[in-house]
C-alpha positions in Angstrom: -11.3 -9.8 40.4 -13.3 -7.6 38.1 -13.4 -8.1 34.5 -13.7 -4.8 32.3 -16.8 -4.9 31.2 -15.9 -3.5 27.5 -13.2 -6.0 27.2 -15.9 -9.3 27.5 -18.4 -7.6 25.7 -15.9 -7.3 22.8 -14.7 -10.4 23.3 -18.5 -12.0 23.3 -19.2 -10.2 19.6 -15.3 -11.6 18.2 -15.6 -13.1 14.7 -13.2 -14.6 12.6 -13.3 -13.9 8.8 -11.5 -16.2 6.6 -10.4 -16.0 2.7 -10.4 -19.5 1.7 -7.5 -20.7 -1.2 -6.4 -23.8 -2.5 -2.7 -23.2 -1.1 -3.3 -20.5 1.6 -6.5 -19.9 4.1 -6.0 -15.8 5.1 -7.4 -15.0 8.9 -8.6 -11.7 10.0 -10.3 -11.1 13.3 -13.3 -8.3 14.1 -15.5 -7.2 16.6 -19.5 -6.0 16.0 -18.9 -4.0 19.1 -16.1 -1.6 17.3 -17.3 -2.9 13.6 -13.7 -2.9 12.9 -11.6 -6.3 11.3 -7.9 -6.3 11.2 -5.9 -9.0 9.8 -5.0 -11.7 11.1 -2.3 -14.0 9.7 -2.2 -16.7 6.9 -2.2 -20.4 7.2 -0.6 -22.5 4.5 -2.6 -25.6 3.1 -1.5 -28.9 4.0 -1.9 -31.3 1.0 -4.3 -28.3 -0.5 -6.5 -29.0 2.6 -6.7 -26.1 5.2 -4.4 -25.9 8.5 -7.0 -27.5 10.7 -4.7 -27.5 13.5 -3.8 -23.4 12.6 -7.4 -23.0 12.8 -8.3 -24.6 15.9 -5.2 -23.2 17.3 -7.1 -19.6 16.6 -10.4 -20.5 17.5 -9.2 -21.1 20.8 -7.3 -18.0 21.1 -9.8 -15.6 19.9 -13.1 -17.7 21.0 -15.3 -16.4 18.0 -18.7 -16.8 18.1 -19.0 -16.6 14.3 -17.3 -17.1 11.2 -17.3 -15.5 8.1 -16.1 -16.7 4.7 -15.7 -15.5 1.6 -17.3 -16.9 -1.3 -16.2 -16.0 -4.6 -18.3 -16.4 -7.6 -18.3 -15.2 -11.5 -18.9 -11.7 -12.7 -22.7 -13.3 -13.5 -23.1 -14.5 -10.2 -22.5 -17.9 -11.5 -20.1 -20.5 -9.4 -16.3 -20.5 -10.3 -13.7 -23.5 -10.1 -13.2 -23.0 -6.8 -16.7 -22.3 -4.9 -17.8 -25.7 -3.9 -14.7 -26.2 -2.3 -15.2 -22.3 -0.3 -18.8 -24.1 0.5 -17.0 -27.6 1.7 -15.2 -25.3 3.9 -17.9 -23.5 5.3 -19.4 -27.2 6.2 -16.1 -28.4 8.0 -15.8 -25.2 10.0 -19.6 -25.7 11.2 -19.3 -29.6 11.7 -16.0 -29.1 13.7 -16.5 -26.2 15.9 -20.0 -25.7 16.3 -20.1 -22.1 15.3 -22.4 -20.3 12.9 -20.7 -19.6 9.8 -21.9 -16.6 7.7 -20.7 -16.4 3.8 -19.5 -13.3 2.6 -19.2 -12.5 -1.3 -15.4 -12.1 -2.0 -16.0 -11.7 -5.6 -12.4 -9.3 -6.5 -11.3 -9.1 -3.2 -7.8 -10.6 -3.1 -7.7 -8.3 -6.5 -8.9 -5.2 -4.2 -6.3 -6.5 -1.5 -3.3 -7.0 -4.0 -3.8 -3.2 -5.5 -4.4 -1.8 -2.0 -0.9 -3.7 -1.0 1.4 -2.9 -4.5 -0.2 0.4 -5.3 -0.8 2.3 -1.4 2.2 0.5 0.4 4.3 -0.4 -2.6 5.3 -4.3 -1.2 6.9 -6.4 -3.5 5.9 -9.4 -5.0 7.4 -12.0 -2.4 6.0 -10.0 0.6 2.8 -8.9 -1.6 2.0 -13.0 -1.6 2.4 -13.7 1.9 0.1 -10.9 3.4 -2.7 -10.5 0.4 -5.0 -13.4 2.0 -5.3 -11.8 5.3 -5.8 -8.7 4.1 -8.5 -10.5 1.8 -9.8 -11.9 4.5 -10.0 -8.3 6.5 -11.9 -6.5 3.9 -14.5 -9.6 3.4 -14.9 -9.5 7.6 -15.2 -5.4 7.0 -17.9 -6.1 4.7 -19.9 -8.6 6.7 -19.2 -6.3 10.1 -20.8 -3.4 8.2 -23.4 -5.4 6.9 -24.5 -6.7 10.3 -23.3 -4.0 12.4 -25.9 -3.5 15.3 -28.2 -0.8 14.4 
């Protein structure tokens, strides 16, 4: 049987783009072939460390063959509270899958994902917190993709 030859190429350039939090890890998906990212789903923390069983459970669905994650820093380009912990994560992810892993500044994107959500789509609060990390994590992917898109 013939495989669609657009189909494996996509799925050959599939990367996974993550928007790393204490309590929740959002998960968007994107391809360099279309240079588009679409969100994904969000994993809840477990003991404030990440899903590791969500995440495997996507790697093997979408069989990436790179990560991206967001790194957020200080308006000055300083680390915040929370960086060496995006940078631990960045180091499990490559220790336990094997997979390059690009970092991505985030800096104000959950803030550019939670106007998008309440101002363009009008969500409330409750639904406004479950989505806002994946759609974090699409527009730190979206960034990356356009970054690296193939010339």
């Amino acid at each position: 049987m013939k495989q669609d030859p657009l189909q494996s190429k996509t799925h050959d350039e599939t990367y996974l783009g993550f928007d790393f939090g204490s309590k929740k890890i959002g998960v968007a998906v994107g391809h360099l072939v279309t240079g588009i990212a679409s969100p994904l789903q969000t994993l809840r923390s477990i003991n404030q460390n990440p899903d590791w069983m969500g995440i495997s459970k996507l790697i093997n669905e979408w069989r990436p063959i790179g990560l991206v994650v967001g790194i957020s820093k200080q308006m000055d380009g300083t680390d915040n509270l929370i960086t060496p912990r995006m940078l631990k994560f960045c180091r499990q992810l490559e220790g336990r899958y094997q997979l390059p892993v690009h970092q991505q500044d985030e800096t104000l994107s959950t803030f550019e994902a939670k106007q998008m959500l309440f101002d363009e789509v009008n969500l409330s609060a409750t639904k406004l917190w479950a989505v806002q990390d994946q759609l974090a994590a699409q527009l730190i992917l979206q960034t990356w993709l356009n970054d690296n898109a193939p010339q």
